[in-house]
N, C-alpha and C positions, 0 to 999 in steps of 0.2 A: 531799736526803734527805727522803724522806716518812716521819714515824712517825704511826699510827695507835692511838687506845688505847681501848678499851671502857670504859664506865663499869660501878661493880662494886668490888667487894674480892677481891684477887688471894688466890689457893690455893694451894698446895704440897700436889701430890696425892701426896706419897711420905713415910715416915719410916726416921728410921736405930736399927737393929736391932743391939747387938754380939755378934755370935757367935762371938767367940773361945771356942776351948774351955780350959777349964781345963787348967794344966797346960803349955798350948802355946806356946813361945818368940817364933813368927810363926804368922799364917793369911792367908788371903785367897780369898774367896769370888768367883767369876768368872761362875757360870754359874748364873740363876734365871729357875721355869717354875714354876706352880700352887702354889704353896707351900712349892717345894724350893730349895735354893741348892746347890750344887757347888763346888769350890776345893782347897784342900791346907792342911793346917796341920804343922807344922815343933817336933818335943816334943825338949826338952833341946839345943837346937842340933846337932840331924841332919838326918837327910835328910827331905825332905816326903812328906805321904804326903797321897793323894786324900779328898778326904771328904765326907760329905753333910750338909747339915744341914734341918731341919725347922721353918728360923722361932725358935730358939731355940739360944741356944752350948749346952746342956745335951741337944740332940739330936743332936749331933755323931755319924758312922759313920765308922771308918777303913774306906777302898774297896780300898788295899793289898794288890796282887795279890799270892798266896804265891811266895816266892822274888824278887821285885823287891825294889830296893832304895828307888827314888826313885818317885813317882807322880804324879801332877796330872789332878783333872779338870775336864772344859772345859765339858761341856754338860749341859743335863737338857729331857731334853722330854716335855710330857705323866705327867707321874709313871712311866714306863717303862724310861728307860735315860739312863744320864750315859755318856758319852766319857771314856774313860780313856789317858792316855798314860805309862808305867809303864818304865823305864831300870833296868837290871843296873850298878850301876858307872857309869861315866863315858858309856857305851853303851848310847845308845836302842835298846829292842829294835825291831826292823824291821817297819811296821807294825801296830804292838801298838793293839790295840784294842777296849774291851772296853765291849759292851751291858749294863751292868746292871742286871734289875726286880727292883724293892721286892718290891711284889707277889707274884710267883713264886720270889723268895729264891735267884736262881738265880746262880750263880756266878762271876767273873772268870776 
């Protein structure tokens, strides 16, 4: 085994941020791109619902499409669109999937 070490003082280029939103039983943030994170957080021990956050638990969006029960979102790219996966009941709806921009405010 070869190890190799630079001289220097080591970095930790990252810090942790808690953005649990108030209120919320469970969360978890999955999915971060420009200053967004994406995940689901879970209020009163029900169902989880998708949501955004802004670098801050106090920016928190429920993404909660109308009429689903459960939600989780998985991605965020470019401040543009997070991926949404959104379940009726025990039953993922069948290729459910939903672009949604900030910016243009537009709809699930």
């Amino acid at each position: 085994m070869l190890l190799c070490m630079v001289g220097g003082t080591a970095f930790a280029g990252w810090t942790v941020v808690n953005l649990h939103p108030a209120g919320a039983t469970s969360s978890r943030a999955v999915g971060v791109s420009g200053g967004e994170q994406v995940g689901y957080a879970i209020f009163n021990y029900s169902a989880p619902h998708a949501g955004l956050w802004t670098g801050t638990k106090e920016s928190w969006v429920d993404l909660n499409p109308a009429g689903s029960s459960n939600s989780y979102a998985y991605g965020v790219s470019g401040g543009q669109h997070r991926d949404l996966l959104a379940t009726q009941g025990e039953t993922v709806s069948p290729d459910y999937s939903c672009h949604f921009d900030q910016r243009e405010k537009s709809s699930c």
